[in-house]
Backbone as CSV, one residue per row, in Angstrom:
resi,resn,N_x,N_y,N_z,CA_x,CA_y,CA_z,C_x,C_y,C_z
1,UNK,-15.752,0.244,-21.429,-14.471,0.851,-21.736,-13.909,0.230,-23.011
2,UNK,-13.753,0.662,-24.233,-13.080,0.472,-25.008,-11.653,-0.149,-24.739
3,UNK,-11.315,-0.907,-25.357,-9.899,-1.900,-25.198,-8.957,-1.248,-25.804
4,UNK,-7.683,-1.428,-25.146,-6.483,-0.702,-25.964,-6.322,-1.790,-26.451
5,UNK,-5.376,-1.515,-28.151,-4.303,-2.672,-28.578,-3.498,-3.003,-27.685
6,UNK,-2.625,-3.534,-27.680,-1.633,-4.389,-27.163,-0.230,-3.611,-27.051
7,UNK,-0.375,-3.300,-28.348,0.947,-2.975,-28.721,0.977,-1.157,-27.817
8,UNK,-0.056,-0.337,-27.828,-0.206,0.829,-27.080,0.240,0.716,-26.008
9,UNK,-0.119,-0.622,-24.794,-0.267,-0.477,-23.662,1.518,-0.674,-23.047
10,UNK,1.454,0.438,-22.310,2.796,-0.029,-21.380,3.308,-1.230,-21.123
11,UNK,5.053,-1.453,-21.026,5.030,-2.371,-20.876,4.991,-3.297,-19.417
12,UNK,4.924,-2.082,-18.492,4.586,-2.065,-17.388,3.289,-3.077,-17.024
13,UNK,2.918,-2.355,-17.710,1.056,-2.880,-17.593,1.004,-4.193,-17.877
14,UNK,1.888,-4.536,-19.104,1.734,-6.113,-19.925,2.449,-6.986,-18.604
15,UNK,3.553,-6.384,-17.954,4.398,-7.028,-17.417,3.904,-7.928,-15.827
16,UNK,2.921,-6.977,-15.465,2.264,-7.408,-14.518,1.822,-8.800,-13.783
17,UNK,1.284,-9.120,-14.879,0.731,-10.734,-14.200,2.083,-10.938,-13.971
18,UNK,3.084,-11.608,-14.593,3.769,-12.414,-14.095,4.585,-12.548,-12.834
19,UNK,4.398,-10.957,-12.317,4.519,-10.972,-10.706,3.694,-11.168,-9.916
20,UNK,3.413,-12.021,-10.279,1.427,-12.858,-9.378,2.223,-14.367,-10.108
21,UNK,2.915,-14.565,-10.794,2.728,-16.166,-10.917,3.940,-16.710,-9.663
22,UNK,3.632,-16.921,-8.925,4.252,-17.842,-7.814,4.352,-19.359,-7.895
23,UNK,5.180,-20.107,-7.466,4.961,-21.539,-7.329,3.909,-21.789,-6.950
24,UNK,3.230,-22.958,-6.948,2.043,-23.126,-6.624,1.545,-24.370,-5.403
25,UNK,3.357,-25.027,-5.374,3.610,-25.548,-4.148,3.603,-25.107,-2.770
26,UNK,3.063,-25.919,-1.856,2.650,-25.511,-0.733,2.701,-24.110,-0.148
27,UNK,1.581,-23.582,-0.393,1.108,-22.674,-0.139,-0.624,-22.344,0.267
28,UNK,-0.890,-21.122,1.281,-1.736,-21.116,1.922,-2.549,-19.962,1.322
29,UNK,-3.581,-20.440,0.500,-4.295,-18.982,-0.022,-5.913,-18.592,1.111
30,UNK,-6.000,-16.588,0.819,-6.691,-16.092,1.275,-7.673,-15.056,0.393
31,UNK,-8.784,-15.068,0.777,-9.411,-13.777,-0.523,-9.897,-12.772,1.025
32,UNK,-9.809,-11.683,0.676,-9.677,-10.437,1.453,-10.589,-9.539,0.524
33,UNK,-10.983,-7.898,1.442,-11.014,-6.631,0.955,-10.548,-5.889,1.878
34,UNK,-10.001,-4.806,1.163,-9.134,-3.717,1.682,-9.792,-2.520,1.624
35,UNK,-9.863,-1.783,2.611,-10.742,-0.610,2.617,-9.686,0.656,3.183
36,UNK,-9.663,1.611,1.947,-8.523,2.736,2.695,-9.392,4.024,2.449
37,UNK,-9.335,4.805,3.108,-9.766,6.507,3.538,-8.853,7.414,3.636
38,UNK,-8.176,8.416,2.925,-7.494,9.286,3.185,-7.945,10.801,2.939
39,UNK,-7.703,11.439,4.252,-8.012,12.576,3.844,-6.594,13.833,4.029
40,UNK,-6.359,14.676,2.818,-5.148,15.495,2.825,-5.655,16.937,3.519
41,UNK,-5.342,17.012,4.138,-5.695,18.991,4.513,-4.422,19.995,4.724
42,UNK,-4.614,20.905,3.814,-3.346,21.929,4.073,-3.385,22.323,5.279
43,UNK,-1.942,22.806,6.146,-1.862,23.336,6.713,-0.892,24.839,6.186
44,UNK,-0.206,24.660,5.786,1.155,25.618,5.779,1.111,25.551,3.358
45,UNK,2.040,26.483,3.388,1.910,26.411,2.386,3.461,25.088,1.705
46,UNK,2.401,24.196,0.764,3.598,22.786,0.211,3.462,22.093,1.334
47,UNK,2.902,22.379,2.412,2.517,21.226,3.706,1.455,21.069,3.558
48,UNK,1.046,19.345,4.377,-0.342,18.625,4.081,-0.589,17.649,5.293
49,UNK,-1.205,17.381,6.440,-1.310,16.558,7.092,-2.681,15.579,6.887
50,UNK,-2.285,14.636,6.260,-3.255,13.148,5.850,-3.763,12.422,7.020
51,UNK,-4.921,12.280,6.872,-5.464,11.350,8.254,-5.609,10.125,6.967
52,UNK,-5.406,8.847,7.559,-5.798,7.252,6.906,-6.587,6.979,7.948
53,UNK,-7.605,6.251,7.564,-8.483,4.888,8.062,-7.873,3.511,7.333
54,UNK,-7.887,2.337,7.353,-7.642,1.288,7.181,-8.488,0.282,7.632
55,UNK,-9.081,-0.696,6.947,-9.618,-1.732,7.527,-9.221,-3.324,6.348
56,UNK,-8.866,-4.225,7.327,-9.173,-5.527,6.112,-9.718,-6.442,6.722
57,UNK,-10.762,-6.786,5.775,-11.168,-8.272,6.111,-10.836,-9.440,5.182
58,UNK,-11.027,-10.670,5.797,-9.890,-11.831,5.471,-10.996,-12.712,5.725
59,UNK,-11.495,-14.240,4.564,-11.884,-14.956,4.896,-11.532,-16.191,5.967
60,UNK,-10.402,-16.241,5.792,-9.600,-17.047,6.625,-9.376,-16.669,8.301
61,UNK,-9.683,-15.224,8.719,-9.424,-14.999,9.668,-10.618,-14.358,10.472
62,UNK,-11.894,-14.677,9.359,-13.258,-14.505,10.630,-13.352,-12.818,10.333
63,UNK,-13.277,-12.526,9.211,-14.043,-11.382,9.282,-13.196,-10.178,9.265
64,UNK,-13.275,-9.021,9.656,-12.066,-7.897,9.886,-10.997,-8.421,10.986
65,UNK,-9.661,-8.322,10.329,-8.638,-8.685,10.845,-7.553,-7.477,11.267
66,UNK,-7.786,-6.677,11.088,-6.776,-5.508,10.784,-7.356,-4.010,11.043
67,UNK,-7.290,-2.822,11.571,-7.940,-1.676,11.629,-6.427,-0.885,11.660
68,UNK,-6.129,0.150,10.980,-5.202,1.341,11.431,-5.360,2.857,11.261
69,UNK,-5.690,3.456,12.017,-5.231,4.534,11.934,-3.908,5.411,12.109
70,UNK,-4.041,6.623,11.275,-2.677,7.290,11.066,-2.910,8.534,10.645
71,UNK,-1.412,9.197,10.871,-1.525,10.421,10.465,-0.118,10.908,9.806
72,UNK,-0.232,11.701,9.008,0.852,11.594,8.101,1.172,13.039,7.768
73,UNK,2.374,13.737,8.279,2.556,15.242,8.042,3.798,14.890,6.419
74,UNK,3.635,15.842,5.673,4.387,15.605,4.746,4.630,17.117,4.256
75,UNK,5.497,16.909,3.413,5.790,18.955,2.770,6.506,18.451,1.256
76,UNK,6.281,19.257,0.686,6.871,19.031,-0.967,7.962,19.880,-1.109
77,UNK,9.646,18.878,-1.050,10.889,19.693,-1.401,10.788,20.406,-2.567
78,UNK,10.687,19.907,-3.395,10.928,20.228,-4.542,9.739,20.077,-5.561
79,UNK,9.782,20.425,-6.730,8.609,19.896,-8.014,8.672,18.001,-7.900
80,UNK,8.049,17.694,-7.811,8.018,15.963,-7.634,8.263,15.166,-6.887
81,UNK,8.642,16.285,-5.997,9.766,15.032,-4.627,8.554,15.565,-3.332
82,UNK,8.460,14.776,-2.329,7.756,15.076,-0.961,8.261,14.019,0.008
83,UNK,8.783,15.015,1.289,8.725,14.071,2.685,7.923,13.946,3.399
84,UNK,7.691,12.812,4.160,6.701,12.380,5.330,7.222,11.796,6.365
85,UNK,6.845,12.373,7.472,6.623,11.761,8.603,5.338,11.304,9.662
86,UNK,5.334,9.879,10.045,3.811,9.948,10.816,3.763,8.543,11.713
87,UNK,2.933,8.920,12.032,2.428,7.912,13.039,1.652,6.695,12.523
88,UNK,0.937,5.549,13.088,0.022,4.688,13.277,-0.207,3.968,14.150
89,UNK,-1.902,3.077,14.527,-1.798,2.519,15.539,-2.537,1.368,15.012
90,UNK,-2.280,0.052,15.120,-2.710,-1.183,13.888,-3.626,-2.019,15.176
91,UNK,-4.873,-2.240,15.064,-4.932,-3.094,15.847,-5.445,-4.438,15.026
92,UNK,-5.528,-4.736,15.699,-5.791,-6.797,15.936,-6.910,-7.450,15.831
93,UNK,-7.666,-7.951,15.317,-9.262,-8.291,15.326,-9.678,-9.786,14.972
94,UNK,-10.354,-10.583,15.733,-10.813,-12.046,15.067,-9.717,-13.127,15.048
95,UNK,-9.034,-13.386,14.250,-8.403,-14.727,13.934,-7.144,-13.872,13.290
96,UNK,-6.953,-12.893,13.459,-5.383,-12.017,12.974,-4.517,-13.111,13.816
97,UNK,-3.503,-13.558,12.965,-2.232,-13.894,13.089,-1.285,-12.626,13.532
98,UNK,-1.074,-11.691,13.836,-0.422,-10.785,13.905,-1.094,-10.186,15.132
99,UNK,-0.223,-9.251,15.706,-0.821,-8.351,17.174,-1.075,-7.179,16.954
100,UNK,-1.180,-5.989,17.859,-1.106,-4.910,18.363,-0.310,-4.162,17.854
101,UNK,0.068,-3.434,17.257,1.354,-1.981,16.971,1.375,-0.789,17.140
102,UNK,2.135,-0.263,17.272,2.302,1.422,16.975,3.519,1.317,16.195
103,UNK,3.390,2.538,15.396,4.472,2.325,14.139,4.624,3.487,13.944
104,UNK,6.118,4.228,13.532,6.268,5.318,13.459,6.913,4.982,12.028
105,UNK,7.108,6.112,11.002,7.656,6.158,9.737,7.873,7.430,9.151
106,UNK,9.032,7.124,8.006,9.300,7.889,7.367,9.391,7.762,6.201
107,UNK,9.212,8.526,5.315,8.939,7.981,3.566,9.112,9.630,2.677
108,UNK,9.681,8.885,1.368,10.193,10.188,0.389,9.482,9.194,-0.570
109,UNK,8.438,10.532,-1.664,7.787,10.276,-2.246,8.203,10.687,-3.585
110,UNK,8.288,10.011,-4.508,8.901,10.886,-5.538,7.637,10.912,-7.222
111,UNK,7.301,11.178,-7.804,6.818,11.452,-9.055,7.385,12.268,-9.919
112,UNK,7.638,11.029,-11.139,8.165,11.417,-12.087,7.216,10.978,-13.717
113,UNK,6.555,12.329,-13.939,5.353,12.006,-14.974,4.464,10.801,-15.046
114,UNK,4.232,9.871,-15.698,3.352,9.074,-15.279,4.445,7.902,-14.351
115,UNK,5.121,7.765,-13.969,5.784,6.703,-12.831,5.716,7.836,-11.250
116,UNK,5.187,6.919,-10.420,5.196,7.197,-9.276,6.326,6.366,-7.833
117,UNK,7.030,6.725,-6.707,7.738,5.980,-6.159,7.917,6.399,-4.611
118,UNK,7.933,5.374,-3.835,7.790,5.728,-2.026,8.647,5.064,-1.954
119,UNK,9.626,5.627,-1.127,10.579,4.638,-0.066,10.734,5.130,1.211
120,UNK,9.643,3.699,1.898,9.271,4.164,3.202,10.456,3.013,4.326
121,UNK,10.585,3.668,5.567,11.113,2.947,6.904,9.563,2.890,7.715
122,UNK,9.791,1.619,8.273,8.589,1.499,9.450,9.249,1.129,10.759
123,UNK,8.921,1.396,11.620,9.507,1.065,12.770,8.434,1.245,13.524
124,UNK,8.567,-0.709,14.404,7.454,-1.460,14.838,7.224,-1.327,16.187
125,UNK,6.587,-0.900,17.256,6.709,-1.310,18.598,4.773,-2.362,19.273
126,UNK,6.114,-3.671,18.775,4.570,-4.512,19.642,4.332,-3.949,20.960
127,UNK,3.038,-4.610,21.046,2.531,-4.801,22.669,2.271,-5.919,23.639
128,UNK,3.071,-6.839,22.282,3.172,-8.169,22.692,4.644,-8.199,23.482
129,UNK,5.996,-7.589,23.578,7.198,-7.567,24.279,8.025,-6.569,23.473
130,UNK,8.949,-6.288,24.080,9.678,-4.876,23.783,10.910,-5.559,22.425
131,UNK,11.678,-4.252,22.260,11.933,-4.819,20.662,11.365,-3.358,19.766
132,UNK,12.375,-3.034,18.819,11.555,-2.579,17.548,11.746,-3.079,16.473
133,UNK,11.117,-3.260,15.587,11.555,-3.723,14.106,11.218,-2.968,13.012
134,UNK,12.168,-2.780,12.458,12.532,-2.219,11.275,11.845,-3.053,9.967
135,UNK,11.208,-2.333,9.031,10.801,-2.609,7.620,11.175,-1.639,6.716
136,UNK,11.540,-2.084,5.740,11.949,-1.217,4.929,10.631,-1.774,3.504
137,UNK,10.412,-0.516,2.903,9.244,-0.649,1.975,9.547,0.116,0.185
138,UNK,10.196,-0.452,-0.164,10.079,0.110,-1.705,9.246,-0.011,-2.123
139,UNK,9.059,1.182,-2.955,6.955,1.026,-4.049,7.450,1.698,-5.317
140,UNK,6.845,1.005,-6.333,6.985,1.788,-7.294,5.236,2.172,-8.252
141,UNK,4.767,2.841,-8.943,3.601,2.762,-9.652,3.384,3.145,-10.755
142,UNK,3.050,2.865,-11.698,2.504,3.565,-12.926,1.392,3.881,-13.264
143,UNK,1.019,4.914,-13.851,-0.259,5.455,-13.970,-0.550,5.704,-15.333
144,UNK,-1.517,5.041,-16.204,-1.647,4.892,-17.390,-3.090,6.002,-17.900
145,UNK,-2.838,6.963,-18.377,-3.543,8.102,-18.132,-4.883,7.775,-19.683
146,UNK,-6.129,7.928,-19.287,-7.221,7.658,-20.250,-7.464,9.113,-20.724
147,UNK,-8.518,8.701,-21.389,-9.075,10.171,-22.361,-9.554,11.184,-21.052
148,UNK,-11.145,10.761,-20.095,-11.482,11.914,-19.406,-10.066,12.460,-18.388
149,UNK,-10.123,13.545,-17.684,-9.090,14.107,-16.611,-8.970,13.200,-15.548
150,UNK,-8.488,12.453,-14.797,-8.700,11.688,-13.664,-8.416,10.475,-13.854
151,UNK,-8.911,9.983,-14.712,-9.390,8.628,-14.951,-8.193,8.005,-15.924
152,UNK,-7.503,6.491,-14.747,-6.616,6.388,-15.527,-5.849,4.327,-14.724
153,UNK,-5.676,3.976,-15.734,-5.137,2.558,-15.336,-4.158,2.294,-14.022
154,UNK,-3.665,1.771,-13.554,-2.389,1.768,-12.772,-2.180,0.315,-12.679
155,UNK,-0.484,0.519,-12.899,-0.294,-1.072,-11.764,1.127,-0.381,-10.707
156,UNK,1.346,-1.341,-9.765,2.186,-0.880,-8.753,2.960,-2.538,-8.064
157,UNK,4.032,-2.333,-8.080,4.720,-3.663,-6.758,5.699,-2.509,-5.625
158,UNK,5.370,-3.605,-4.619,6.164,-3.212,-3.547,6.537,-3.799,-2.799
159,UNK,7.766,-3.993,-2.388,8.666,-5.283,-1.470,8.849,-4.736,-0.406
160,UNK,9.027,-6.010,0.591,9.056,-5.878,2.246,10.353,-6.387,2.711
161,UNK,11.021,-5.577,3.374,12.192,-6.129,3.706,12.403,-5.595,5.281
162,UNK,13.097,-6.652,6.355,12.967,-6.669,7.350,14.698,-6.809,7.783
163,UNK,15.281,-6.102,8.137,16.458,-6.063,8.687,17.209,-6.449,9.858
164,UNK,16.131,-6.411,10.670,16.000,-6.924,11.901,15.031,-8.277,12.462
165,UNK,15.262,-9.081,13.851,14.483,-9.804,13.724,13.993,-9.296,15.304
166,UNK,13.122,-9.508,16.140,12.522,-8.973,17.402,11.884,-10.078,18.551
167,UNK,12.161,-9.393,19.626,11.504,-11.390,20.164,9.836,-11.308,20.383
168,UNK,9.254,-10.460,19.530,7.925,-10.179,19.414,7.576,-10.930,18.602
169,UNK,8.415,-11.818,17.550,7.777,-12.462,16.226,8.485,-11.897,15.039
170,UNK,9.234,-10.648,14.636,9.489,-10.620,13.351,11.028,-11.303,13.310
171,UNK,10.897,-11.800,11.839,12.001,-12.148,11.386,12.495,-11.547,9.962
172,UNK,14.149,-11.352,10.231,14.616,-10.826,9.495,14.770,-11.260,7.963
173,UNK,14.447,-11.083,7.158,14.967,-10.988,5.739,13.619,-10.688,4.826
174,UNK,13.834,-11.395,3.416,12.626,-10.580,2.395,11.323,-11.127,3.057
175,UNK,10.371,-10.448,3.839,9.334,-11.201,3.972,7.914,-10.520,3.175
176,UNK,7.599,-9.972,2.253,6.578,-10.244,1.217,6.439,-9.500,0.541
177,UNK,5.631,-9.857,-0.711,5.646,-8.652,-1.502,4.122,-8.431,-2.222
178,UNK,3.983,-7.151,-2.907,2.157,-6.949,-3.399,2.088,-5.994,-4.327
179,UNK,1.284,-6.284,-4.999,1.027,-6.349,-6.316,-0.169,-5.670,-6.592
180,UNK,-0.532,-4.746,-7.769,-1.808,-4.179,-7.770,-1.563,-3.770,-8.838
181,UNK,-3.190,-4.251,-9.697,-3.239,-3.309,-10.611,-5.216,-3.009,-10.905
182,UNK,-5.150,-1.861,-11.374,-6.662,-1.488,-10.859,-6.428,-0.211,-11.884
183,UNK,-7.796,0.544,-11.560,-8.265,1.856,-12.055,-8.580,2.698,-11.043
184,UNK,-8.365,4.502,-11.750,-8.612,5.675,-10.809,-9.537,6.362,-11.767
185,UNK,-10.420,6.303,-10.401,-11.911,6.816,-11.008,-12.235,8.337,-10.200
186,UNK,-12.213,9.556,-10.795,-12.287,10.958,-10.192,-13.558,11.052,-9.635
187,UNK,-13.700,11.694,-8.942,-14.743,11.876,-8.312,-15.033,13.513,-7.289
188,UNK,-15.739,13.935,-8.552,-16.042,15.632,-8.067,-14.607,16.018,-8.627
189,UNK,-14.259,17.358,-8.187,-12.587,17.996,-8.201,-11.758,17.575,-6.980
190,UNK,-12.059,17.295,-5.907,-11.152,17.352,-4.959,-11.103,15.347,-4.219
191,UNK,-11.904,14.736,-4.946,-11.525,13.284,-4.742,-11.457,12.201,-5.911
192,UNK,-10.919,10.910,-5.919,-10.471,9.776,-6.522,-10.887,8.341,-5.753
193,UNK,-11.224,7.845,-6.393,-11.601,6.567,-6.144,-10.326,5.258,-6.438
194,UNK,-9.734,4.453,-6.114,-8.603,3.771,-6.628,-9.534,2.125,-6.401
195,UNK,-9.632,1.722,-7.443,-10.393,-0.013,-7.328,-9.514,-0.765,-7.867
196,UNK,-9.205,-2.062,-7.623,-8.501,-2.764,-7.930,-8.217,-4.126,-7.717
197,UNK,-7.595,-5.380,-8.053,-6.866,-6.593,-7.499,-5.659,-6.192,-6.715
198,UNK,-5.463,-6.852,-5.687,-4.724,-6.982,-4.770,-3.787,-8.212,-4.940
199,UNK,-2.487,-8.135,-4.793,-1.679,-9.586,-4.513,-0.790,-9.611,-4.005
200,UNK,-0.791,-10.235,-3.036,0.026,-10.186,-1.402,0.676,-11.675,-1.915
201,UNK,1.837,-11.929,-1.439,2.492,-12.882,-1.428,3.919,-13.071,-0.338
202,UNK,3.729,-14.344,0.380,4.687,-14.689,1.310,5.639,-15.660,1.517
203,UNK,6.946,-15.492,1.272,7.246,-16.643,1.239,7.007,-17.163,2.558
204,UNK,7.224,-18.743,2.306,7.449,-19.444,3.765,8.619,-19.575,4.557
205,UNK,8.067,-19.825,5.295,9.587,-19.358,6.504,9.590,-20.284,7.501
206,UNK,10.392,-20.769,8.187,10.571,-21.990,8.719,9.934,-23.333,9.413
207,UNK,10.113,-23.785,8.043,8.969,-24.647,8.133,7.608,-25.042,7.735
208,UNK,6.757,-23.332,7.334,5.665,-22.938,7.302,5.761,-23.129,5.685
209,UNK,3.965,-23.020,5.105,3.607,-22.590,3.766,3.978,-21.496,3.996
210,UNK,4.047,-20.944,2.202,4.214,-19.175,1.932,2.526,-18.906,2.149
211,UNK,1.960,-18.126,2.248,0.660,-17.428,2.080,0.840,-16.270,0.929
212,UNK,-1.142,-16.374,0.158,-0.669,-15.847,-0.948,-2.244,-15.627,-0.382
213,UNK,-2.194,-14.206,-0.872,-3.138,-13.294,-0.626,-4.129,-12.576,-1.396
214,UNK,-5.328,-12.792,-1.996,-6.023,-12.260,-3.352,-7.040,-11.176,-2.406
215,UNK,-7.021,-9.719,-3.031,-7.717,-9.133,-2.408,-8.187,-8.502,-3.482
216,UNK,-10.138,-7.989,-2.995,-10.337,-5.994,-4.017,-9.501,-5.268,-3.159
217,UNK,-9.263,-4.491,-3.395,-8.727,-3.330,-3.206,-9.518,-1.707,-3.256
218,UNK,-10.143,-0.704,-2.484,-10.277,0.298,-2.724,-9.716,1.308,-1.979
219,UNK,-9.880,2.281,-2.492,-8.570,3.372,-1.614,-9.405,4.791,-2.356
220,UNK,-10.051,5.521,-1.276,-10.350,6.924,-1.470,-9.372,8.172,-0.993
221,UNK,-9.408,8.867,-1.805,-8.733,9.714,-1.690,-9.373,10.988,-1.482
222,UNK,-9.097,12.012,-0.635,-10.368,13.543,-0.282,-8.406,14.155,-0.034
223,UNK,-8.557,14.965,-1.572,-7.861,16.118,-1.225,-8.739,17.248,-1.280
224,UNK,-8.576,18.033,-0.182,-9.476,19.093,0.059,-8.505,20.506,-0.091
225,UNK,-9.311,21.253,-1.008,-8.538,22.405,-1.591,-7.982,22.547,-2.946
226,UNK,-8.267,21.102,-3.648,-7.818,20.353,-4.747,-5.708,20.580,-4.547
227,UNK,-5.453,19.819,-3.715,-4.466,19.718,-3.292,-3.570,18.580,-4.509
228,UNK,-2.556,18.822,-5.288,-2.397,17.647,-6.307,-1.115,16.821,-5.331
229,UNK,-1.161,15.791,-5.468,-0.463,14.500,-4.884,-0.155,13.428,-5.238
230,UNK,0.505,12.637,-5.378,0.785,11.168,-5.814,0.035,10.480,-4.839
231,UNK,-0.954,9.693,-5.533,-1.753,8.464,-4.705,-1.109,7.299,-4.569
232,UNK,-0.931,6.687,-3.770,0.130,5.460,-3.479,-0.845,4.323,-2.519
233,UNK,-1.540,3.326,-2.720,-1.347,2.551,-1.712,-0.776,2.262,-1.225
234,UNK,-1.155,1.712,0.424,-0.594,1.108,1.516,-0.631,-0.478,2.045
């Protein structure tokens, strides 16, 4: 790939690392991969119901730690704007610090030329004790568009905020945030490939190190029908 100047590239793009430079005091690092599957299928016309797969594995935690499936009905208000509603079911695997879920959500998707933006609610029900908890998820992304059709830079952050605290384990306030920046690689007309660095970051919380999280990242995308959409990791 030929190199852009400097001066071309967004400043988005330039701006990046430095939301990866964290203190470097006590803290607990992990290297991971992230594996996402989505598939879009029309139903209705401006309606789309998305199936996700999810999987991560974590060196620290023995292997795959994480599995979710989901399903995601969404419809497009307007030129750029789309709502969603959906389900998931997260399970638990190996040395996961974390349990069991079902999670219900809602999220407005917005695209505006090359900037992309989700603001999702999650709402948690362990199976570890009753309780729901609330997350709230801002995302934002940019998409830095190359010469062929498809094929194009991105970076993205997105913060975690918890409003509530639950006697399942969550606690309330900013608890983490992640970072990505990678490439979208087309594939055929009706799919995309998304590869990338991953950067998860946590603060610490009482008592504890923050955990800081280095992952690849890939994320397929199968719109079928050549359905056009804002790609967003999760």
């Amino acid at each position: 790939m030929t190199p852009f100047p400097s001066r071309t590239l967004p400043a988005a793009l330039l701006g990046i690392p430095a939301l990866f430079c964290q203190p470097a005091a006590a803290q607990t690092q992990d290297g991971q991969i992230w594996f996402q599957v989505n598939t879009a299928v029309p139903v209705a016309k401006r309606t789309r119901v998305t199936l996700e797969q999810i999987a991560r594995v974590s060196e620290r935690q023995d292997g795959l730690y994480q599995s979710e499936f989901g399903v995601l009905l969404s419809r497009k208000l307007v030129r750029g704007l789309e709502l969603g509603v959906g389900y998931r079911k997260v399970g638990a695997h190996n040395g996961s610090s974390g349990g069991n879920e079902d999670r219900l959500r809602q999220q407005l998707v917005g695209s505006f030329g090359p900037i992309a933006t989700r603001f999702r609610v999650d709402e948690r029900f362990s199976t570890q004790a009753g309780g729901v908890g609330i997350r709230i998820r801002p995302l934002i992304r940019y998409n830095y568009k190359l010469g062929p059709p498809g094929l194009a830079l991105f970076a993205s952050h997105e913060s975690f905020y918890l409003p509530n605290a639950t006697r399942w384990g969550q606690r309330s306030g900013y608890e983490r945030m992640r970072n990505i920046v990678g490439a979208t690689l087309p594939i055929g007309g009706e799919a995309s490939l998304d590869i990338g660095y991953l950067n998860q970051y946590r603060p610490g919380r009482g008592g504890r190190p923050g955990q800081m999280d280095h992952a690849l990242t890939t994320q397929l995308t199968i719109n079928l029908h050549d359905l056009s959409f804002p790609s967003l990791h999760d």
